[in-house]
CHARMM-style PDB file with segment names, atoms N, HN, CA, C and O in Angstrom:
ATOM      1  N   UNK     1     -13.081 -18.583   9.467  1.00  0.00      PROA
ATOM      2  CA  UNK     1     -12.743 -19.746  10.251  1.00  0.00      PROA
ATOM      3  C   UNK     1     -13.133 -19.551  11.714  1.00  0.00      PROA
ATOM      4  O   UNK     1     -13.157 -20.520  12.472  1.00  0.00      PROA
ATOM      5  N   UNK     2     -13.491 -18.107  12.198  1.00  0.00      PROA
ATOM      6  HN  UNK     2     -13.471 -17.319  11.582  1.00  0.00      PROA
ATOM      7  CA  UNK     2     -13.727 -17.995  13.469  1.00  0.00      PROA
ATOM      8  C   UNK     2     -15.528 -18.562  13.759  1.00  0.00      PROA
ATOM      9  O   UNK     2     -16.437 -18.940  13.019  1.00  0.00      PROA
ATOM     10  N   UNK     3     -15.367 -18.361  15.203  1.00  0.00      PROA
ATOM     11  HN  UNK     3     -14.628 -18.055  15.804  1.00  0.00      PROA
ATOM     12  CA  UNK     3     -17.143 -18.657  15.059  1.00  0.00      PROA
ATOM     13  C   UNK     3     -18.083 -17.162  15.142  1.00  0.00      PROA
ATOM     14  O   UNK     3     -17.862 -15.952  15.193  1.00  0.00      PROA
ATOM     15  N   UNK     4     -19.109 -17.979  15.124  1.00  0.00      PROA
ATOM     16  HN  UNK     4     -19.288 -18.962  15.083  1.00  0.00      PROA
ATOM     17  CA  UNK     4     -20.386 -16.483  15.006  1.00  0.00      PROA
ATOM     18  C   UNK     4     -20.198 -15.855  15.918  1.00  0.00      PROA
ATOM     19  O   UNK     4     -19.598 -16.376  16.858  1.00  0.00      PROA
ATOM     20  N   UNK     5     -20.670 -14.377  16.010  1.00  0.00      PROA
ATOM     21  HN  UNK     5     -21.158 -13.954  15.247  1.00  0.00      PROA
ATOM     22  CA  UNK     5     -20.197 -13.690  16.560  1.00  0.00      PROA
ATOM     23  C   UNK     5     -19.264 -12.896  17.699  1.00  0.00      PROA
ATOM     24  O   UNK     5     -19.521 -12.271  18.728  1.00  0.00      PROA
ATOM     25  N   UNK     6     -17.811 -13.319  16.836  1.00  0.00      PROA
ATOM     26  HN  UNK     6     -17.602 -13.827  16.000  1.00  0.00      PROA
ATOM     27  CA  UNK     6     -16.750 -13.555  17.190  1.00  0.00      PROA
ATOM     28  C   UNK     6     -16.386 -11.957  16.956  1.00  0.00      PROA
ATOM     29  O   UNK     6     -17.072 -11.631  15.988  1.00  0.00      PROA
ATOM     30  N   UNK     7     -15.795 -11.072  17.297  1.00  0.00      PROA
ATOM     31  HN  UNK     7     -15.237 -11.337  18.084  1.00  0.00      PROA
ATOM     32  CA  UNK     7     -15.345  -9.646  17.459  1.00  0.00      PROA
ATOM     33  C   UNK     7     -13.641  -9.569  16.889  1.00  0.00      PROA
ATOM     34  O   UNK     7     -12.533  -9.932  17.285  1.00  0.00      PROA
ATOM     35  N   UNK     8     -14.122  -8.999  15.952  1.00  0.00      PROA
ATOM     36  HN  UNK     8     -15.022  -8.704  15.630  1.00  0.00      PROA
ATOM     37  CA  UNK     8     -12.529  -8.593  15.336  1.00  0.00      PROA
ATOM     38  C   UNK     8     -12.140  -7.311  15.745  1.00  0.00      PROA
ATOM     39  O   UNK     8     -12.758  -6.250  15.655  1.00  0.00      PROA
ATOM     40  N   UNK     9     -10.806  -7.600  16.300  1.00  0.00      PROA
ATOM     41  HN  UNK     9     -10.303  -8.462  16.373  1.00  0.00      PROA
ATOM     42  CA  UNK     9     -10.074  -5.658  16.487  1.00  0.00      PROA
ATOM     43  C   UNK     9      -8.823  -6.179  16.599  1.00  0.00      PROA
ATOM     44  O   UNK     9      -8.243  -7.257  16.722  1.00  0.00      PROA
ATOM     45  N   UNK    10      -8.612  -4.943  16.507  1.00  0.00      PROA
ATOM     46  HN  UNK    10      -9.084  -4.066  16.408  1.00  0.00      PROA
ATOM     47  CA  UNK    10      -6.830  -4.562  15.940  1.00  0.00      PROA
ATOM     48  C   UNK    10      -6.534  -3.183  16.048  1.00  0.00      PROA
ATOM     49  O   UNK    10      -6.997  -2.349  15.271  1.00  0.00      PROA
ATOM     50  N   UNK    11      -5.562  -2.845  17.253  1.00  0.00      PROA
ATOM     51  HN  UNK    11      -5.186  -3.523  17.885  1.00  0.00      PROA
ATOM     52  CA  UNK    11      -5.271  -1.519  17.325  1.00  0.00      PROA
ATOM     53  C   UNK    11      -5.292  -0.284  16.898  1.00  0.00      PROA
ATOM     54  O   UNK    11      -5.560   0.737  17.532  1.00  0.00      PROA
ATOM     55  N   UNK    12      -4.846  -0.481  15.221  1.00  0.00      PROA
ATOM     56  HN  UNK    12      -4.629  -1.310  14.706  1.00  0.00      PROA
ATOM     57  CA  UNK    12      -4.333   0.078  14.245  1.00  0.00      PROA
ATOM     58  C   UNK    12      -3.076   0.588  14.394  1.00  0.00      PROA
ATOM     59  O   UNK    12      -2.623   0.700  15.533  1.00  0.00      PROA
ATOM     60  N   UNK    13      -2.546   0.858  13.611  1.00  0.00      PROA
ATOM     61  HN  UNK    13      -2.914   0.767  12.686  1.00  0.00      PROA
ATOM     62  CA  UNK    13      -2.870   0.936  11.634  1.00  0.00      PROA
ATOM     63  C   UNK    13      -2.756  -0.272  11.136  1.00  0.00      PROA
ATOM     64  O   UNK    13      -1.668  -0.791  11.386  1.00  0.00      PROA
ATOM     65  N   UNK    14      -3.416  -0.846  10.582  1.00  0.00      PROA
ATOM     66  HN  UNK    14      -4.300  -0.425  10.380  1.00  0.00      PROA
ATOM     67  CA  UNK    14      -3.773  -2.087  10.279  1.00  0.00      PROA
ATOM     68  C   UNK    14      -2.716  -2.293   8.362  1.00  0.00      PROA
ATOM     69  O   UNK    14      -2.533  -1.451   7.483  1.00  0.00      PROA
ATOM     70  N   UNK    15      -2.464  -3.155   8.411  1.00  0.00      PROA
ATOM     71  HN  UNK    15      -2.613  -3.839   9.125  1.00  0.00      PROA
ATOM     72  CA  UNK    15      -1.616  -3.137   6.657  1.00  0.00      PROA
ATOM     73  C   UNK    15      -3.084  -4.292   6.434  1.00  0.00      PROA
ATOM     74  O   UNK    15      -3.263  -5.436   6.853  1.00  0.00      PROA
ATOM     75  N   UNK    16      -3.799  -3.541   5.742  1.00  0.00      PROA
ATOM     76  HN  UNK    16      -3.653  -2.612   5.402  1.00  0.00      PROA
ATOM     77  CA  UNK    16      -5.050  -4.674   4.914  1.00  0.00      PROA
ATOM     78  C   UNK    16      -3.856  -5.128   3.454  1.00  0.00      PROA
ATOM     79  O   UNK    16      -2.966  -4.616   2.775  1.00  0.00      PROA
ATOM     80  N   UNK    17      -4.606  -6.417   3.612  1.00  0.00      PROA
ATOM     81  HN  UNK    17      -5.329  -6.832   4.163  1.00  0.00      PROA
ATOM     82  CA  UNK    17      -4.312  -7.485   2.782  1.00  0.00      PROA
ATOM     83  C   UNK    17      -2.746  -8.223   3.615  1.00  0.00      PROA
ATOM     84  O   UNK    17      -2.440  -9.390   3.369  1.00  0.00      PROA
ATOM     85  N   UNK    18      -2.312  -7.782   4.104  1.00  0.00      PROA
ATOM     86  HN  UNK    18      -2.561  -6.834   4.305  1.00  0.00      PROA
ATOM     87  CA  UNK    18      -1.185  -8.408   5.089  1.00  0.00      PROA
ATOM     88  C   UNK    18      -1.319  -8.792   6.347  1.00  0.00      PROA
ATOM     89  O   UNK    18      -1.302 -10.013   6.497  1.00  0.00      PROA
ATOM     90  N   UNK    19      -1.487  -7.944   7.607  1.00  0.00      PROA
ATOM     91  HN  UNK    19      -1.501  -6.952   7.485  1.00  0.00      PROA
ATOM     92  CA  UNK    19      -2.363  -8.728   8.429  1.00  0.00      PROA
ATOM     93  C   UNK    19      -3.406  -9.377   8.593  1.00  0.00      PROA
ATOM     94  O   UNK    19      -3.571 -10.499   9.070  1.00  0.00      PROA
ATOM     95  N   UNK    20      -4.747  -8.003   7.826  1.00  0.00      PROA
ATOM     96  HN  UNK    20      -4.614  -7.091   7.439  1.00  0.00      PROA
ATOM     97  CA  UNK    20      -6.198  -8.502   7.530  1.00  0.00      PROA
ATOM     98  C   UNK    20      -6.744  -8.241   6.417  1.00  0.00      PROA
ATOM     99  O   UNK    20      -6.801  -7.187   5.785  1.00  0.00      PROA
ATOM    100  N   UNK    21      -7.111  -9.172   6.226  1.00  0.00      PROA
ATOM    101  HN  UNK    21      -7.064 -10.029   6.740  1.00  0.00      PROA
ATOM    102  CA  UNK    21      -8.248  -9.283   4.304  1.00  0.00      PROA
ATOM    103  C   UNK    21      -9.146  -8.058   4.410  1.00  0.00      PROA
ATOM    104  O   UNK    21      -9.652  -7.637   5.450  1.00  0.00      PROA
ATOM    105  N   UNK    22      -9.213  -7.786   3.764  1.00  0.00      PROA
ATOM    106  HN  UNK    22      -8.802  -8.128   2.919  1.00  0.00      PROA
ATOM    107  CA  UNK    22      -9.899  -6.467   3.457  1.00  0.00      PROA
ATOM    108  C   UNK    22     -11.369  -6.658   4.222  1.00  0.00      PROA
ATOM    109  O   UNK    22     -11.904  -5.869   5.001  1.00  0.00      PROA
ATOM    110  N   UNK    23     -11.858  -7.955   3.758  1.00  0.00      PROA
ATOM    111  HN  UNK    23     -11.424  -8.596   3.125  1.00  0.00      PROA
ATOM    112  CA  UNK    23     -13.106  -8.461   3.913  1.00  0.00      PROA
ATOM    113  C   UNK    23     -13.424  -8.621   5.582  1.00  0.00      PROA
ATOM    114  O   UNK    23     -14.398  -8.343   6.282  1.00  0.00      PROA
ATOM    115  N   UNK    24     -12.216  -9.158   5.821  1.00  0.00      PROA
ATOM    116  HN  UNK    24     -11.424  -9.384   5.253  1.00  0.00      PROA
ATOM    117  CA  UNK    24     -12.547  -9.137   7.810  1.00  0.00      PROA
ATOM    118  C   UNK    24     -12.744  -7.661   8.037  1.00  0.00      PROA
ATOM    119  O   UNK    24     -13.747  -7.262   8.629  1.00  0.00      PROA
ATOM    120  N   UNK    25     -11.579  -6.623   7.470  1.00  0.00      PROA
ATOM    121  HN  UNK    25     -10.765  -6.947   6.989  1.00  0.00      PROA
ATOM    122  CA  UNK    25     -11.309  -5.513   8.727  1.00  0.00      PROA
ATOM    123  C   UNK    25     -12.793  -4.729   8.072  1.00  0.00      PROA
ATOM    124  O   UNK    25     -12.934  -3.609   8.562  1.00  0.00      PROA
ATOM    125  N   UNK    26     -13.971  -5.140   7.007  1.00  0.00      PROA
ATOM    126  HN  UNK    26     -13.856  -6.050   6.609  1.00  0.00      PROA
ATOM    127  CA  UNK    26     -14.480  -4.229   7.042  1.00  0.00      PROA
ATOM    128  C   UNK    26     -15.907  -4.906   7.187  1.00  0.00      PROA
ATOM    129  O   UNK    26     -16.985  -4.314   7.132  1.00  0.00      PROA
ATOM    130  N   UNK    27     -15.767  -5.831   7.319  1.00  0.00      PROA
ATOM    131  HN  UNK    27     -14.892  -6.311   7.363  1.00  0.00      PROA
ATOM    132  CA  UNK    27     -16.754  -7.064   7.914  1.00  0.00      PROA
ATOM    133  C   UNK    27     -17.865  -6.440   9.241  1.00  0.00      PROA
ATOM    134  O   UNK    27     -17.786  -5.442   9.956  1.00  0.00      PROA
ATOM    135  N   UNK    28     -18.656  -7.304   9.170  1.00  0.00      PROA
ATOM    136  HN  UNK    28     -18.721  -8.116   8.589  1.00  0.00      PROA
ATOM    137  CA  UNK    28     -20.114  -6.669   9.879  1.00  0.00      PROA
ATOM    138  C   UNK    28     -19.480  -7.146  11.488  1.00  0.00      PROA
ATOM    139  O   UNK    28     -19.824  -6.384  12.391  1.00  0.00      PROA
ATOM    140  N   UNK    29     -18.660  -8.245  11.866  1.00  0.00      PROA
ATOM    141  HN  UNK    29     -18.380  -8.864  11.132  1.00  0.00      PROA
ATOM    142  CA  UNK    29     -17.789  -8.466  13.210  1.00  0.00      PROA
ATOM    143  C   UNK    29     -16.574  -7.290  13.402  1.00  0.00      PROA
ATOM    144  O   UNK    29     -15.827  -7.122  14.366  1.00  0.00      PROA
ATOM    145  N   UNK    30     -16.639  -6.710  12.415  1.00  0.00      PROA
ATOM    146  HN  UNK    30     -17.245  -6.846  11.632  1.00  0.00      PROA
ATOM    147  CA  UNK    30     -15.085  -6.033  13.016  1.00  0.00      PROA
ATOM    148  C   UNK    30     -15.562  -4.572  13.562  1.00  0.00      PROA
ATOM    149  O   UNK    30     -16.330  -3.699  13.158  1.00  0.00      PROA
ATOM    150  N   UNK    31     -14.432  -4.818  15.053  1.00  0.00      PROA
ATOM    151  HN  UNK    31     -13.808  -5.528  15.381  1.00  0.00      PROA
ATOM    152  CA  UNK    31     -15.087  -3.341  15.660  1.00  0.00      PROA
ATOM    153  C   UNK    31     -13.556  -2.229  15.651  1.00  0.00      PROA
ATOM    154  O   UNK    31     -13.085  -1.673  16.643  1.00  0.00      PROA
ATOM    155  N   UNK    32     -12.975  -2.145  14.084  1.00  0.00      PROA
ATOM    156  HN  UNK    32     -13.357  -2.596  13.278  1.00  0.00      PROA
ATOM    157  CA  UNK    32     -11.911  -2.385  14.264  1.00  0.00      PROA
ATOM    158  C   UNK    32     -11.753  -0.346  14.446  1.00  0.00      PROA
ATOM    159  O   UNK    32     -11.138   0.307  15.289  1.00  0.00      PROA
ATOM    160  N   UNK    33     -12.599   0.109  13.265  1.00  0.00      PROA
ATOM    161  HN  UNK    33     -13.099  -0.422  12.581  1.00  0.00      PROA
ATOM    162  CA  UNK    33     -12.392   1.718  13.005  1.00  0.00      PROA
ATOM    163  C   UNK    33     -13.049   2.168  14.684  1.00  0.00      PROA
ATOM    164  O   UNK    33     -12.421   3.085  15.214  1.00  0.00      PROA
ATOM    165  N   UNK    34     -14.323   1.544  15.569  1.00  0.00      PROA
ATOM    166  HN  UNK    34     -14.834   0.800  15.139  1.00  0.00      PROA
ATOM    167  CA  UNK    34     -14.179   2.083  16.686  1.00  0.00      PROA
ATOM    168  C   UNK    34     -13.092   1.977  18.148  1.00  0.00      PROA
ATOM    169  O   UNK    34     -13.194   2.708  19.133  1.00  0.00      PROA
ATOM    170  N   UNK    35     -12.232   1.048  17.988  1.00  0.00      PROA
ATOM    171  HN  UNK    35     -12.150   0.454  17.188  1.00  0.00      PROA
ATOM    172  CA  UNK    35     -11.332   0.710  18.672  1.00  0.00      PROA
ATOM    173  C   UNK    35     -10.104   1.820  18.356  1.00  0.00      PROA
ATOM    174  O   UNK    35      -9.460   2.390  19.236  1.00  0.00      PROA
ATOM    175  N   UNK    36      -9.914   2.009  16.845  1.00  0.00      PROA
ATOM    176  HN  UNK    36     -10.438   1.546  16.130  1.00  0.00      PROA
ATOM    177  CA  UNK    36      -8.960   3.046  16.982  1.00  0.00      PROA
ATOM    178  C   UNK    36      -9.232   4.505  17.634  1.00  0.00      PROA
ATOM    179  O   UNK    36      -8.422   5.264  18.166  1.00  0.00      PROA
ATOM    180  N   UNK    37     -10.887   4.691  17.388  1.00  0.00      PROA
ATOM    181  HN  UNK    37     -11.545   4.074  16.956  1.00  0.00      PROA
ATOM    182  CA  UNK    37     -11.166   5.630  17.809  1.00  0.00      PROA
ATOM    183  C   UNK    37     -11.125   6.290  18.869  1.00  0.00      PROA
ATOM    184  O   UNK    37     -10.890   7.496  18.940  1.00  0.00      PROA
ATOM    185  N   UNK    38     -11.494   5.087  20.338  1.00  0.00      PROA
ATOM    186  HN  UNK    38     -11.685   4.107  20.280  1.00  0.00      PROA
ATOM    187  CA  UNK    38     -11.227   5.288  21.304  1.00  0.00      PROA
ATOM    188  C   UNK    38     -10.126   5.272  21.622  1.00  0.00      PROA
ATOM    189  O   UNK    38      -9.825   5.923  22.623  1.00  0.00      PROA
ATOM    190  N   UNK    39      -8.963   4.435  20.819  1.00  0.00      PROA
ATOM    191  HN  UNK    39      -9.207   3.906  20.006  1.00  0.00      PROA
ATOM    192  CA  UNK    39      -7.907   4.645  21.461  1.00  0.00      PROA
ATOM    193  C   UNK    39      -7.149   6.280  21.233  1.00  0.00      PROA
ATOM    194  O   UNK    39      -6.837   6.977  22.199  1.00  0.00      PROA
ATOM    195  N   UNK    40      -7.031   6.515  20.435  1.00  0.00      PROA
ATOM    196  HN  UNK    40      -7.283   5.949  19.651  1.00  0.00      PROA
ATOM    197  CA  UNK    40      -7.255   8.119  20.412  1.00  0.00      PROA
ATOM    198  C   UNK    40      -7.381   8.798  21.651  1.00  0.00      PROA
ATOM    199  O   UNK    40      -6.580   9.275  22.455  1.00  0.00      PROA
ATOM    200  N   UNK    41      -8.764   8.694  21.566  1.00  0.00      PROA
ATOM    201  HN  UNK    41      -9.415   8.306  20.913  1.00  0.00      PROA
ATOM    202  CA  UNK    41      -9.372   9.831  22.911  1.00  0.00      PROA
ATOM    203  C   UNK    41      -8.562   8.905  24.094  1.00  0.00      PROA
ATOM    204  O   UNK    41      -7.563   9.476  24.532  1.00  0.00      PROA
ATOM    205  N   UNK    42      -8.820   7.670  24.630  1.00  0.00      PROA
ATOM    206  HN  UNK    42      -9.632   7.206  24.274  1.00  0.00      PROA
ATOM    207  CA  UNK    42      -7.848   7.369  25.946  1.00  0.00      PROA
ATOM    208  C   UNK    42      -6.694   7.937  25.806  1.00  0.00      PROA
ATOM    209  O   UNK    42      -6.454   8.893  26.544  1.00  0.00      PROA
ATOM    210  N   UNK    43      -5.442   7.401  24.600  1.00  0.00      PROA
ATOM    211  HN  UNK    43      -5.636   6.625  24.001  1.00  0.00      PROA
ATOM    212  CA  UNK    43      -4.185   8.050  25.016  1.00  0.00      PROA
ATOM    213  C   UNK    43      -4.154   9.510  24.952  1.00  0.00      PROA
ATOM    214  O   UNK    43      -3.012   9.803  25.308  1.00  0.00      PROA
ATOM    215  N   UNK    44      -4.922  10.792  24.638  1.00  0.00      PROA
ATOM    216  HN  UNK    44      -5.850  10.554  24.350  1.00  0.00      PROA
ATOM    217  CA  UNK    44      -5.099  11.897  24.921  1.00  0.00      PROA
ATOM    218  C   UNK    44      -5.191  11.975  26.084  1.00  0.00      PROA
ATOM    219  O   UNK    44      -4.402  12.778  26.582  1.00  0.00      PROA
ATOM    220  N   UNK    45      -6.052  11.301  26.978  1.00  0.00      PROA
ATOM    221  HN  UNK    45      -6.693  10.649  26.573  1.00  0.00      PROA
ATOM    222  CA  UNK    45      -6.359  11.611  28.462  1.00  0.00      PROA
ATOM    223  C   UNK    45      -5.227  11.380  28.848  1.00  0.00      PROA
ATOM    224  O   UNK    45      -4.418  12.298  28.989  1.00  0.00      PROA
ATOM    225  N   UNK    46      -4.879   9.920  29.140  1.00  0.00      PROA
ATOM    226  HN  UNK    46      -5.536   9.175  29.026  1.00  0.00      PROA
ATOM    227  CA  UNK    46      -3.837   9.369  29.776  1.00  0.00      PROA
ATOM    228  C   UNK    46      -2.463  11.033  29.541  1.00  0.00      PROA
ATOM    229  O   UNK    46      -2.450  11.882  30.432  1.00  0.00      PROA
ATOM    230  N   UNK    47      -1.805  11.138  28.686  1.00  0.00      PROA
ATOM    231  HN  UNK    47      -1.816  10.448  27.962  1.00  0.00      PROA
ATOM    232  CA  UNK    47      -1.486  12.292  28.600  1.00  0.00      PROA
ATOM    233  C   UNK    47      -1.628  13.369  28.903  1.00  0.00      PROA
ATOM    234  O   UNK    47      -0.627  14.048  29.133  1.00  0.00      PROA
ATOM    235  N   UNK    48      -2.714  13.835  28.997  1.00  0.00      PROA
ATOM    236  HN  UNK    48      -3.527  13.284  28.810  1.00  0.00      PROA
ATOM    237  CA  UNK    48      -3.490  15.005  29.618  1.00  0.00      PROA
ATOM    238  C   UNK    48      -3.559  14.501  31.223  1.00  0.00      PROA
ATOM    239  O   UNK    48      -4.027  15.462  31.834  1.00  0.00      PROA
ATOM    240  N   UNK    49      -3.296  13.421  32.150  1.00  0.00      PROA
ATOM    241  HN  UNK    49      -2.916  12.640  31.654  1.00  0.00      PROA
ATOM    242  CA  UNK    49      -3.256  13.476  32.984  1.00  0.00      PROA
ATOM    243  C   UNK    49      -1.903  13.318  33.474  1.00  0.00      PROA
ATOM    244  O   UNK    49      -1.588  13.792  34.566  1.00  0.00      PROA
ATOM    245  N   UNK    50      -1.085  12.692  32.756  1.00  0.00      PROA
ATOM    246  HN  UNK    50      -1.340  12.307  31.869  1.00  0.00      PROA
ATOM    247  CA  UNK    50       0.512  12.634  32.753  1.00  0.00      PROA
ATOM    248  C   UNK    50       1.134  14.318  33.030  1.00  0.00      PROA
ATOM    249  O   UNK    50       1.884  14.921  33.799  1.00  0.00      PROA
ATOM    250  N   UNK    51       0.405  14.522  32.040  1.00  0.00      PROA
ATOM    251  HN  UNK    51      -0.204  14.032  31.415  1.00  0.00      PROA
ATOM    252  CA  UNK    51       1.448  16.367  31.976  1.00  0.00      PROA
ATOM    253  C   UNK    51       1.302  16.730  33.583  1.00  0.00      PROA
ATOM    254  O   UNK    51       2.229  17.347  34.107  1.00  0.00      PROA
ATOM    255  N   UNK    52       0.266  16.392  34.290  1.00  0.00      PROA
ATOM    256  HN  UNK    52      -0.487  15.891  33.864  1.00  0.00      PROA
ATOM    257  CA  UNK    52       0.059  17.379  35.840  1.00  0.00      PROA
ATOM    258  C   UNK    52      -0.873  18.149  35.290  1.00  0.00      PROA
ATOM    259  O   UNK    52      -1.608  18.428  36.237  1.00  0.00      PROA
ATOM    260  N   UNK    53      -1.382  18.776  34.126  1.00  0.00      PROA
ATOM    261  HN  UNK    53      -0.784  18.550  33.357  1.00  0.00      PROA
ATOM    262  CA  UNK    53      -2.162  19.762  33.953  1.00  0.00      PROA
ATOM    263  C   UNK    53      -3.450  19.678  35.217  1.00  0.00      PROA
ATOM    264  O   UNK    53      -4.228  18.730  35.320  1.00  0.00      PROA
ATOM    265  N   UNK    54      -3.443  20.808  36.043  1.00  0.00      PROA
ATOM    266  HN  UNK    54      -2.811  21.578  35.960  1.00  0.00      PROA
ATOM    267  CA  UNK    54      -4.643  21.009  37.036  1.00  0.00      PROA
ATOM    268  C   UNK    54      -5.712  21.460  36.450  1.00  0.00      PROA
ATOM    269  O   UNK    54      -5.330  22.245  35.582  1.00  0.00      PROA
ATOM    270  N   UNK    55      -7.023  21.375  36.459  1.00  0.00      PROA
ATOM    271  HN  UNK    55      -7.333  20.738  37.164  1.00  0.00      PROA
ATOM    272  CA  UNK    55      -8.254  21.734  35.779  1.00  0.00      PROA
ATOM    273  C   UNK    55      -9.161  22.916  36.779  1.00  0.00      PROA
ATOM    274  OT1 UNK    55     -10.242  23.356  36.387  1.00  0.00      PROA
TER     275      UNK     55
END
């Protein structure tokens, strides 16, 4: 129902078939597995700069 190239994401953990159809979250628009990815590595930093750790 969305239009063309329209960008699907979602934080994760995603409940497929309850929030998203299987078919969106693995769909040629969804940038959904690299979004978790980065979010990963950001909240590591963010943390890693929280602690004070000096480099």
């Amino acid at each position: 129902m969305a239009n063309n190239g329209v960008l699907v994401m979602h934080p994760g953990p995603i409940n497929r078939g309850v929030e998203v159809t299987p078919e969106v979250a693995d769909g040629l628009s969804s940038v959904i597995l690299e979004q978790v990815t980065n979010g990963v590595a950001v909240r590591m930093a963010l943390l890693y700069l929280l602690s004070g750790e000096k480099s």
